[in-house]
C-alpha positions, -999 to +999 in steps of 0.1 A: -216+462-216-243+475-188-245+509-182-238+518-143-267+540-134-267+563-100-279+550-071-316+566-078-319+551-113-302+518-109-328+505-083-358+523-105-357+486-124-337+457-110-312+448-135-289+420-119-261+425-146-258+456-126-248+433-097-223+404-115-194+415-097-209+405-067-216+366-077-195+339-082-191+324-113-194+283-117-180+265-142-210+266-168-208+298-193-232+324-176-240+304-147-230+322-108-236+306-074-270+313-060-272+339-034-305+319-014-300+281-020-260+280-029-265+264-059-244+264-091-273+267-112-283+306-114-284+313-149-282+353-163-290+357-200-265+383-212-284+403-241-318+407-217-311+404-179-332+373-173-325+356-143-335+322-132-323+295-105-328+259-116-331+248-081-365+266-080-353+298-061-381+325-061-367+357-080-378+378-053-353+356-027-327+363-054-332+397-056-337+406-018-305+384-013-283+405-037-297+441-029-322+443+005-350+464-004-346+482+026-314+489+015-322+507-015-353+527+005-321+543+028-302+549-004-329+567-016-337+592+012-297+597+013-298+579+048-271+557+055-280+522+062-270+496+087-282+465+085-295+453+120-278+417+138-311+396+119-310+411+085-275+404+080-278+370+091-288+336+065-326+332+061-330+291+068-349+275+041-388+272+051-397+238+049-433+236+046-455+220+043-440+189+062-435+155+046-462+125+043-462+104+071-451+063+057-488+049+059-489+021+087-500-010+078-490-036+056-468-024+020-466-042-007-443-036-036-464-028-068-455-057-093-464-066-130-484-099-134-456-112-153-418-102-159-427-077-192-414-088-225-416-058-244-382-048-231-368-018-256-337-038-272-303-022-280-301-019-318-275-003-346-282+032-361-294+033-397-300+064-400-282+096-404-262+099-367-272+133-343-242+157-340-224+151-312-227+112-315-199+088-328-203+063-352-199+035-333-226+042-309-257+020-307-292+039-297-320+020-279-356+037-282-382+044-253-416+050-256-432+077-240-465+078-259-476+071-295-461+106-303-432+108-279-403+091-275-367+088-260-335+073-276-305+070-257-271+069-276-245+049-264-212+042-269-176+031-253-155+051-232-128+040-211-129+077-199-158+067-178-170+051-146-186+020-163-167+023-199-191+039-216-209+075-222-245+079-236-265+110-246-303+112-252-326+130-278-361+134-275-388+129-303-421+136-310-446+134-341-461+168-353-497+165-361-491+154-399-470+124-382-437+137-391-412+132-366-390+160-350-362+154-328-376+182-304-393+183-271-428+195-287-453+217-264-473+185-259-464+173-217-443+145-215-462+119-187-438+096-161-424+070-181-445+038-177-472+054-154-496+038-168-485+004-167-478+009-127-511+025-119-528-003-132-502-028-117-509-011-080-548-022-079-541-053-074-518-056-049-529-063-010-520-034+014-507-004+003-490+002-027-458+013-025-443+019-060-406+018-074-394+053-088-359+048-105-336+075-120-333+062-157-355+045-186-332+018-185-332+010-152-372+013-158-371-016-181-343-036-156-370-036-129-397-049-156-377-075-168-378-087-129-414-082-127-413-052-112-435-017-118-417+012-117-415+049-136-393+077-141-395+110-154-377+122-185-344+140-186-357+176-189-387+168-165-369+166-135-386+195-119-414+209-101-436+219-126-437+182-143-431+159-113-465+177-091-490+165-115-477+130-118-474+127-080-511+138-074-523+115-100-499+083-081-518+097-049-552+097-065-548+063-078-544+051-044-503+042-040-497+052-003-457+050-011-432+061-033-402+042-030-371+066-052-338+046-059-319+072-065-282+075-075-254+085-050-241+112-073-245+151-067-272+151-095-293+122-080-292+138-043-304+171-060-333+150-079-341+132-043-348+168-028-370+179-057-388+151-051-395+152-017-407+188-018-427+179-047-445+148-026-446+170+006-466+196-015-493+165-029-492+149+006-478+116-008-450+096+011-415+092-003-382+079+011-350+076-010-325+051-005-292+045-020-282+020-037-251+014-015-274+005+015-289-023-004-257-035-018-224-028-003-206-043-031-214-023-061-188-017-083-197+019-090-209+053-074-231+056-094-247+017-097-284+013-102-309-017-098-290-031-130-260-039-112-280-046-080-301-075-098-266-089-110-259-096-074-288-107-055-322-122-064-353-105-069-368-115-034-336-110-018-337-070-033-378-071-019-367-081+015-338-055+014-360-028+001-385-034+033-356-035+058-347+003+042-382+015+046-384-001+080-353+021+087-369+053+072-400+050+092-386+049+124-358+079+111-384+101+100-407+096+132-373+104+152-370+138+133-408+147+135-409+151+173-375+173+170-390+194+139-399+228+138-420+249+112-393+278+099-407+310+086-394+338+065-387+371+076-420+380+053-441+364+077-443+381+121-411+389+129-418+380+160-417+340+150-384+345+135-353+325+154-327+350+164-291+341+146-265+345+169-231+367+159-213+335+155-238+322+131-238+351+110-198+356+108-198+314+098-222+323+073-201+354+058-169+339+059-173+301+054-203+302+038-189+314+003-170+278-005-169+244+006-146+238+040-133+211+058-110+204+090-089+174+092-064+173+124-072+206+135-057+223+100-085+239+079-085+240+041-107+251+014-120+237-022-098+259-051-122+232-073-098+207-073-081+204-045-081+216-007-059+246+001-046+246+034-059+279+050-033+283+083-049+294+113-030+332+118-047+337+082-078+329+093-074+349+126-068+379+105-099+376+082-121+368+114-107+397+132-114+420+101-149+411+101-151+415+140-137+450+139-161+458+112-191+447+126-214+475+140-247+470+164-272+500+163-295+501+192-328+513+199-312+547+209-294+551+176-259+544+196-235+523+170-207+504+188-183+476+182-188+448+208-171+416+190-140+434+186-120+405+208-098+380+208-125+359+225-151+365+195-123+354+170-114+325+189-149+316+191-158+318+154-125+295+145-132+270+172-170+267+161-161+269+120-134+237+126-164+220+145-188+225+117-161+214+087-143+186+107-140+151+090-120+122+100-087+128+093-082+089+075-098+104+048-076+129+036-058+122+005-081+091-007-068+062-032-062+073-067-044+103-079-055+141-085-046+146-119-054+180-140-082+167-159-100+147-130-089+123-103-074+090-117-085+058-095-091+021-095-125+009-086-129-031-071-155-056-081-135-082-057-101-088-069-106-070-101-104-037-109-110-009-134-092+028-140-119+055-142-113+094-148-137+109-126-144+148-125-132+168-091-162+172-065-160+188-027-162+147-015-130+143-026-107+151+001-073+153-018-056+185-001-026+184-025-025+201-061-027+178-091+004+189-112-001+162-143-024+148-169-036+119-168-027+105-204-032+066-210-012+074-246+019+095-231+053+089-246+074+069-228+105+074-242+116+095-214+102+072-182+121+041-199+158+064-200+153+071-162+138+035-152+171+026-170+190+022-138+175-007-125+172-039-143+139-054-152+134-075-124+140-045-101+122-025-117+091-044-115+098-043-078+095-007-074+066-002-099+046-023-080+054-013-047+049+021-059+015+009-074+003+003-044+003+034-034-027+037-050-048+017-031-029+002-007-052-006+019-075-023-006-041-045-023-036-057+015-067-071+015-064-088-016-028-099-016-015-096+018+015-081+026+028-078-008+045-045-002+075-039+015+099-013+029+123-007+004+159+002+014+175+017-021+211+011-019+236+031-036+267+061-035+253+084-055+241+097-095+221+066-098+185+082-102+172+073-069+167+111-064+157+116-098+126+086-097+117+100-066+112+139-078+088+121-107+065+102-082+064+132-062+050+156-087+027+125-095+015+134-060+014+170-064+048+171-037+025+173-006+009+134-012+042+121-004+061+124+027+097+121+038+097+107+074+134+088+077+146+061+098+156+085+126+122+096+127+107+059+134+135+055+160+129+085+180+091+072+178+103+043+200+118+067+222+086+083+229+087+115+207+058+105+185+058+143+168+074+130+140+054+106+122+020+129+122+028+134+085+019+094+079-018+102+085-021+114+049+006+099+031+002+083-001+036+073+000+067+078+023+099+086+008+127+096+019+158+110+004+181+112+031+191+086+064+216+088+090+234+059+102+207+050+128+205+015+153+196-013+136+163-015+115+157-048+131+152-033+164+130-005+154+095-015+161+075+014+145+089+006+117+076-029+116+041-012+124+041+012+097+051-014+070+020-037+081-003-013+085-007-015+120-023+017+141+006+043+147-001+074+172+009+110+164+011+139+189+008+175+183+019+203+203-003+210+228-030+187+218-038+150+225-022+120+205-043+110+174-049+067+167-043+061+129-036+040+103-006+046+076-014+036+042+015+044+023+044+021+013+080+032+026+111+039+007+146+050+024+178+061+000+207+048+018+240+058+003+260+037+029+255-002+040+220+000+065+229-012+099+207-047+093+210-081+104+175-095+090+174-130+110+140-124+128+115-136+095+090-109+107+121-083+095+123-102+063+089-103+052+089-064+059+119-052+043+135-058+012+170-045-004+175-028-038+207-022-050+212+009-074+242-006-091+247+014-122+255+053-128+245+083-148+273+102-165+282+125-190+306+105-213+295+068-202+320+043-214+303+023-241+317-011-231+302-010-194+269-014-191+264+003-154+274+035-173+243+053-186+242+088-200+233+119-175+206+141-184+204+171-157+166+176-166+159+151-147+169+163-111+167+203-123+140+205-146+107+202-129+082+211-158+102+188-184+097+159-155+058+168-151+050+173-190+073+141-201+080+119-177+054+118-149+025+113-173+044+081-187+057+070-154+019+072-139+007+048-166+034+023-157+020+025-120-014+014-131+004-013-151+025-024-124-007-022-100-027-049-120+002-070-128+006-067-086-027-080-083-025-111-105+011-118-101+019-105-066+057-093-063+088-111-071+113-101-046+145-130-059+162-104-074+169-087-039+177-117-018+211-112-028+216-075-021+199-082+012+227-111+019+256-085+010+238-061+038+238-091+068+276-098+055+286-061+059+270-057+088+280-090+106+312-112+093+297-139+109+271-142+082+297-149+052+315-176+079+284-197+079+276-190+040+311-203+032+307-233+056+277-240+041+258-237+075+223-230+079+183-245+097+182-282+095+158-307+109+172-329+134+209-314+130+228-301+159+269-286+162+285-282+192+308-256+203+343-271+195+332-277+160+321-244+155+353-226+170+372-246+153+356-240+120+355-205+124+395-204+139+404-217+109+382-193+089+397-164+106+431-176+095+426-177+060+408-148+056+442-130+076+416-116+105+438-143+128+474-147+126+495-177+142+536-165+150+559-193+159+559-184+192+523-187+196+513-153+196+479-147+185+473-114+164+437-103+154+430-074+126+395-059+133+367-060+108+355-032+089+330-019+108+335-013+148+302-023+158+311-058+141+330-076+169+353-104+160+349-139+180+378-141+202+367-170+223+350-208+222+330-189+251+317-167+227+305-188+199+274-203+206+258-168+219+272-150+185+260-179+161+223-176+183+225-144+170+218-155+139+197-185+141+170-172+166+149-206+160+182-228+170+177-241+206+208-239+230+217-271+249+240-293+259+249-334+247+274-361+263+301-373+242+317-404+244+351-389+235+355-359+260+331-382+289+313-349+295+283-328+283+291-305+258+274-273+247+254-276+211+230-255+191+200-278+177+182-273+146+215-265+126+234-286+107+262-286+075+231-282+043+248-305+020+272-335+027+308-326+018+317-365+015+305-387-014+297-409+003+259-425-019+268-452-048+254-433-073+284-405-062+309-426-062+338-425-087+346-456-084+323-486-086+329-503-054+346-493-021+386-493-024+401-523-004+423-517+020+463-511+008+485-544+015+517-542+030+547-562+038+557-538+069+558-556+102+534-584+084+549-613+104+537-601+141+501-594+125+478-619+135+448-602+121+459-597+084+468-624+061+499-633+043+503-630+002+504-655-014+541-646-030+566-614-030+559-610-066+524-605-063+520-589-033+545-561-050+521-558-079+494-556-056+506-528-035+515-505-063+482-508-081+471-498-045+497-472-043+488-459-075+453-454-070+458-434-035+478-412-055+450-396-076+431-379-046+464-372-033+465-344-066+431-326-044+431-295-025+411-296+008+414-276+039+445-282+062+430-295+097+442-267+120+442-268+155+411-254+178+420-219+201+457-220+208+458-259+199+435-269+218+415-287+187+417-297+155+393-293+129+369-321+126+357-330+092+324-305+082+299-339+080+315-369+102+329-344+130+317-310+137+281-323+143+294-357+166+331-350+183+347-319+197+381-330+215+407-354+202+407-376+229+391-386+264+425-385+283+437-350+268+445-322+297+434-285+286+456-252+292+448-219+288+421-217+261+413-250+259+450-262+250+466-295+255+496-298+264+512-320+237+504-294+213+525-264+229+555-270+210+542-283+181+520-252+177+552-230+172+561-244+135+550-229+112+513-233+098+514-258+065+498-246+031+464-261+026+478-294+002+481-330+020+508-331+040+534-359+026+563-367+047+598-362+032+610-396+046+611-427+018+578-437+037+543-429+022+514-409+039+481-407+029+450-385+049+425-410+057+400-380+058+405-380+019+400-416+014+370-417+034+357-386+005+369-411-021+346-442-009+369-461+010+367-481+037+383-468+064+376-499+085+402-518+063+429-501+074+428-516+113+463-528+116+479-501+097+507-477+111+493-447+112+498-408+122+486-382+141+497-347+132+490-312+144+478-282+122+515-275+120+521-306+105+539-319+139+537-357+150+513-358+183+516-393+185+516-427+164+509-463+167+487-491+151+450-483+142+432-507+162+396-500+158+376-473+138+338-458+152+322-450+123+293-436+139+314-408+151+342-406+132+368-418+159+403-437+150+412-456+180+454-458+181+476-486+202+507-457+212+534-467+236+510-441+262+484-464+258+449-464+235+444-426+221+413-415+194+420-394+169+396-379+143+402-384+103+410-353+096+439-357+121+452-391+108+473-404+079+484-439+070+525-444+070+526-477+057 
């Protein structure tokens, strides 16, 4: 412990432990924040007081920074003191002397006369291994001199950006020749110096050498051909880099040409060195390895991975269009620079700091800010904290109120204590920390122990743990460990309630989460909104609460459908929280219009730009990037026949339930566990680890396998049938898009008449009373009318084209829909379907045989009564069959065509029928009042035999052979319309032509049986 001294002895000798309390601590052990350059890299030695700034801070700035001098001068004389408007303010770096110019002229890249062949070579340890180093590392030696050397340790890790970590020792000989694994006192020169120097002689123009971060990327370069150095890993300061620099500049190299890397460490390396060559008077220009290579697969990628993507003449003519760029940015800054002085110099020269400045500096200055959509937030170290604007108010007016001016005169006032000044200071401190707003909440996740994310090489990918930094703008609270060997005992009891299929579905849309924009790029629009079905206690809730303490709770948003509908309404407020979701979930949704209609939501599942509006300020352009999942515990309102609503939204059906005592024998019974929905830590310690790794899992498997989505199809067909009737109709009639096929109206009414009646939504009294139950839900209208059908069947077939065709039998246009058709024939009517091996001939008969002239005679009584009950007999057996009783169209107007032969080619029963009411003839008025027959053939009770040539035609007969035959035509009720003697039969359309006393009348099969 460090005595506190009175003021008059404490300043007597400057002890900075005295002063501890007033730095902050970084994360290293006895490391603060430096006072002059802000820096983590001021280092206090305990047990002496030492002090020292790695970055090359003068103790004297450290010192004046933490105590002024003139400070302690007033403490001293008992005065009080007041710092004036300029000493309180931040002392700007001087920057002198300034940089190199880039020589003009021609450059030319300093280059070995050959690619080197003394490449250091990766080799196993022998010997006894460093602490620190695992066994299965590998070490690779680089020399330095004949009594220095380097050996760089390396070994797997999965941990890390590129799979693997590495550590370094340095060697030396003592002057016996015994080595030490120590640094010596001997200087360590630039690695491979030498070999550049002497390289650079020979090249025409002037030099301009390659400086790389790295022995191995050194050697990378040589292997190429090209010269380069590097410095060792201690010797990344001032005192070892000057002397090498002047010696480069007095061997003639005009340029220094540093490919540094992106990271926090190289950038701090890049400023070194360009103080170090403004001091010499040599010209140096970094560049990143980014801007020569857009495509490298890791932050912190080198000329290795560069040279495994281009040629070597490619990276030369790259390298000159980057030093082309920095010539022309440097001469840009020149003519705008000017020389900055410390207050040690005239006082006179010194810029006056504004009030605004200096309040920035004393409240923002402390910590790493940023803005983002007008909200600002602050680095805890890592995360961003949102910091709401009344709390920032307050601290601004604080400081405002506390701020005193002392003039000339010795008067002290208070002139920033206004709501102007505070309003001022905000305004400009949001100006100074804003960032786009698209990068808030990046891809990956923010875990405990560092930020878990996937980074591309094309269409593959790799999971790296990478350590929190202030570029990482993740403004919500990592709550979990990442753990690649959690227990998942847990995850797999609450993924219980879906089946594997499913689940696989909502992994891997929840996967993409992670990087959505990037898995739209490589597999399109994979992901879809998911509508989770289901009444309740069938951990919907429950997988939700896990992924959104895998998000911290603030990366995941809860915007329902009534949100996206009042979007199309023009009240945009509601969907600002997309801007930086990771994923959109919510828990709860009303009974809104139908999805199908809501356009933002189409928008938002494609990735399409969205607008938001705030209060009071201007609407904001951005893109959502989070997949969508709504809990519905009802049916949604959805139709789904547009395809743009299909390939955007996709049904999952939480079938089974979570209990206490589940009934062993069903298996949509699991058992409950409260901790689930109630137990937040025992979610984040045991399940959210586990459930995280199955989203990485499910992320590559989306990647190479895309998503399945056959096990919803059918939970998305039971939506369209609860929310329109019409939809089972059709699946029951087998109706759906065919090529060339076309219905007309008739058909369709009187397919769906008949529908209605067996299904009890239509009932039929004797007295011809029509009675109609309504469906289920009210906004699901039945069809009451053959005016109605073709618009409601549209409905659902938006790619069916309405028109009109002339038929034969009515001698008028009818109305049709084109491009649907009956999927599969309900006739076997191909050989190969046959039961029988040829067509049936047609039944012989005695009846009326002598005024025939078109049939022949038997040969004798004996056989022609053998004949006819073999033929008898064999119409029997489809006699045994079930098939749908042909009822008559709206109020009898029609009767039901066969599905194949009449519902696509005839819609009226004849050309010389009169219509009534709704499309009623007149015949059919009484015979509609019996009662409707059961759905068996209809046999007459007479002696005579019937037999439906509809069913004989589904047999392979020949209807055709019948022509001469007595023959019937009956009603739905089973009634007589008319008979008479089949004269002709129209194949083509299904049409039996009848000779009646009235005259020639068609019938259809379904209408017709043989009496004979």
């Amino acid at each position: 412990m460090v005595a506190q001294f009175p003021n008059q002895q404490a300043f007597a000798s400057f002890d900075i432990r005295n002063f501890q309390d007033q730095l902050e601590p970084s994360k290293a052990k006895n490391k603060f924040i430096c006072p002059v350059c802000g820096g983590n890299d001021l280092s206090i030695v305990p047990e002496t007081g030492k002090y020292r700034c790695f970055n090359n801070c003068e103790c004297k700035d450290i010192r004046e920074a933490i105590k002024p001098w003139a400070e302690v001068v007033a403490e001293r004389a008992g005065a009080n003191y007041t710092p004036s408007l300029n000493q309180n303010a931040a002392k700007p770096k001087r920057i002198l002397p300034k940089p190199a110019p880039i020589p003009d002229g021609e450059l030319g890249l300093v280059m070995l006369t050959q690619a080197a062949t003394d490449i250091p070579q990766t080799q196993n340890i022998t010997c006894k291994l460093p602490k620190g180093i695992p066994g299965n590392a590998t070490q690779t030696i680089y020399p330095y001199s004949q009594s220095q050397w380097v050996i760089r340790y390396e070994w797997a890790d999965y941990i890390k950006e590129k799979g693997k970590d590495k550590s370094f020792r340095q060697w030396h000989r003592l002057p016996d020749g015994t080595p030490e694994m120590r640094k010596g006192d001997e200087p360590w020169k630039a690695y491979r110096i030498d070999e550049a120097i002497a390289c650079a002689k020979s090249v025409t123009g002037t030099p301009a050498l390659l400086q790389h971060e790295g022995e191995g990327c050194v050697e990378v370069g040589r292997e190429h051909g090209l010269a380069g150095f590097t410095f060792q890993g201690s010797a990344w300061d001032k005192k070892s880099i000057l002397p090498e620099y002047q010696l480069i500049k007095d061997s003639g190299i005009g340029l220094i040409v540093f490919l540094h890397d992106a990271d926090d460490t190289g950038l701090k390396k890049l400023q070194t060195c360009l103080e170090c060559a403004a001091e010499v008077g040599i010209a140096l220009i970094g560049i990143n390895p980014n801007d020569i290579c857009p495509d490298l697969p890791y932050k912190s990628s080198d000329i290795k991975e560069i040279l495994g993507q281009m040629e070597v003449p490619e990276f030369i003519r790259k390298l000159e269009e980057e030093i082309h760029a920095a010539v022309k940015e440097r001469k840009r800054k020149q003519q705008a620079e000017v020389n900055v002085v410390d207050s040690d110099d005239d006082n006179s020269q010194s810029p006056v700091v504004s009030f605004i400045q200096q309040a920035n500096h004393a409240l923002y200055g402390d910590k790493n800010w940023i803005c983002a959509a007008d909200k600002l937030y602050w680095h805890t170290g890592n995360h961003y904290k949102h910091s709401p604007d009344d709390t920032e108010r307050r601290r601004i007016a604080k400081f405002c109120n506390s701020f005193v001016v002392e003039n000339e005169q010795g008067t002290r006032t208070y002139p920033y204590t206004s709501p102007t000044w505070v309003k001022k200071i905000l305004e400009w401190a949001k100006m100074l920390t804003g960032i786009d707003a698209e990068l808030i909440n990046p891809p990956g996740v923010n875990c405990i122990n560092g930020i878990v994310r996937p980074v591309w090489n094309g269409k593959e990918f790799t999971i790296t743990l990478d350590p929190h930094t202030p570029e990482d703008y993740f403004i919500y609270e990592p709550l979990i460990e990442y753990d690649p060997n959690a227990d998942s005992t847990d995850c797999e009891r609450l993924l219980a309630c879906l089946d594997k299929p499913q689940q696989e579905v909502l992994l891997r849309n929840l996967a993409a989460s992670l990087d959505l924009q990037t898995v739209r790029k490589v597999r399109g629009r994979e992901a879809k909104a998911l509508l989770a079905v289901g009444l309740g206690s069938n951990g919907k809730d429950a997988i939700r609460k896990c992924v959104s303490i895998i998000y911290g709770e603030t990366g995941i948003t809860s915007i329902s459908l009534s949100d996206f509908q009042a979007y199309d309404e023009g009240r945009k407020f509601g969907l600002a929280p997309l801007m930086h979701s990771r994923l959109n979930w919510a828990s709860e949704n009303p009974q809104t219009c139908r999805l199908d209609r809501i356009q933002s939501l189409k928008l938002f599942v494609t990735g399409n730009k969205l607008h938001c509006e705030r209060k009071g300020k201007d609407h904001i352009e951005f893109t959502p990037n989070a997949p969508g999942i709504f809990n519905l515990n009802e049916t949604p309102p959805l139709q789904g026949v547009m395809q743009a609503t299909q390939d955007r939204i996709a049904v999952l059906e939480f079938l089974k339930t979570f209990v206490k005592n589940p009934d062993p024998n069903n298996p949509n019974e699991l058992q409950a566990d409260s901790r689930f929905a109630d137990d937040s830590e025992f979610v984040r310690t045991k399940v959210a680890p586990a459930f995280l790794n199955k989203m990485l899992e499910a992320l590559n498997n989306l990647i190479e396998e895309g998503i399945d989505y056959e096990c919803t199809t059918d939970a998305f067909r039971n939506v369209q049938k609860d929310n329109n009737h019409l939809f089972q109709f059709l699946e029951d009639n087998n109706i759906g898009y065919l090529e060339g096929g076309e219905i007309s109206a008739r058909a369709l009414w009187s397919m769906l008449e008949m529908w209605y009646t067996q299904n009890g939504t239509l009932t039929v009294d004797e007295s011809n009373r029509r009675t109609w139950i309504d469906q289920a839900r009210p906004s699901d209208k039945n069809v009451k009318g053959i005016n109605q059908i073709i618009p409601r069947i549209s409905q659902l077939f938006p790619k069916a084209v309405k028109g009109t065709r002339y038929c034969d039998v009515a001698k008028r246009n009818i109305p049709i829909l084109k491009g649907i058709g009956i999927l599969s024939a309900t006739r076997t009517t191909l050989g190969e379907n046959r039961t029988t091996s040829a067509p049936l001939p047609a039944p012989e008969t005695t009846l009326n045989q002598d005024f025939r002239t078109t049939r022949t005679t038997f040969s004798n009584s004996t056989e022609n009564i053998e004949d006819q009950e073999m033929q008898l007999n064999i119409l029997t057996v489809p006699m045994e069959k079930e098939e749908y009783v042909p009822p008559t169209g709206a109020s009898g107007a029609e009767p039901l065509p066969d599905k194949e032969n009449c519902c696509v080619n005839s819609c009226v029963t004849g050309a010389d029928q009169l219509e009534s009411g709704a499309g009623m003839p007149t015949e059919d008025l009484a015979a509609i009042a019996a009662p409707i027959a059961s759905d068996t053939v209809l046999v007459k009770a007479e002696s005579e035999f019937s037999y439906s040539l509809l069913q004989f035609e589904k047999d392979g007969g020949d209807i055709a052979g019948f022509v001469g035959c007595q023959v019937e035509v009956r009603s739905l009720s089973g009634a007589v319309k008319f008979a008479g003697e089949m004269i002709n039969y129209d194949s083509k359309n299904g049409i039996v032509t009848v000779d009646t006393e009235q005259g020639n009348r068609d019938a259809i099969l379904c209408e017709t049986f043989v009496i004979d």
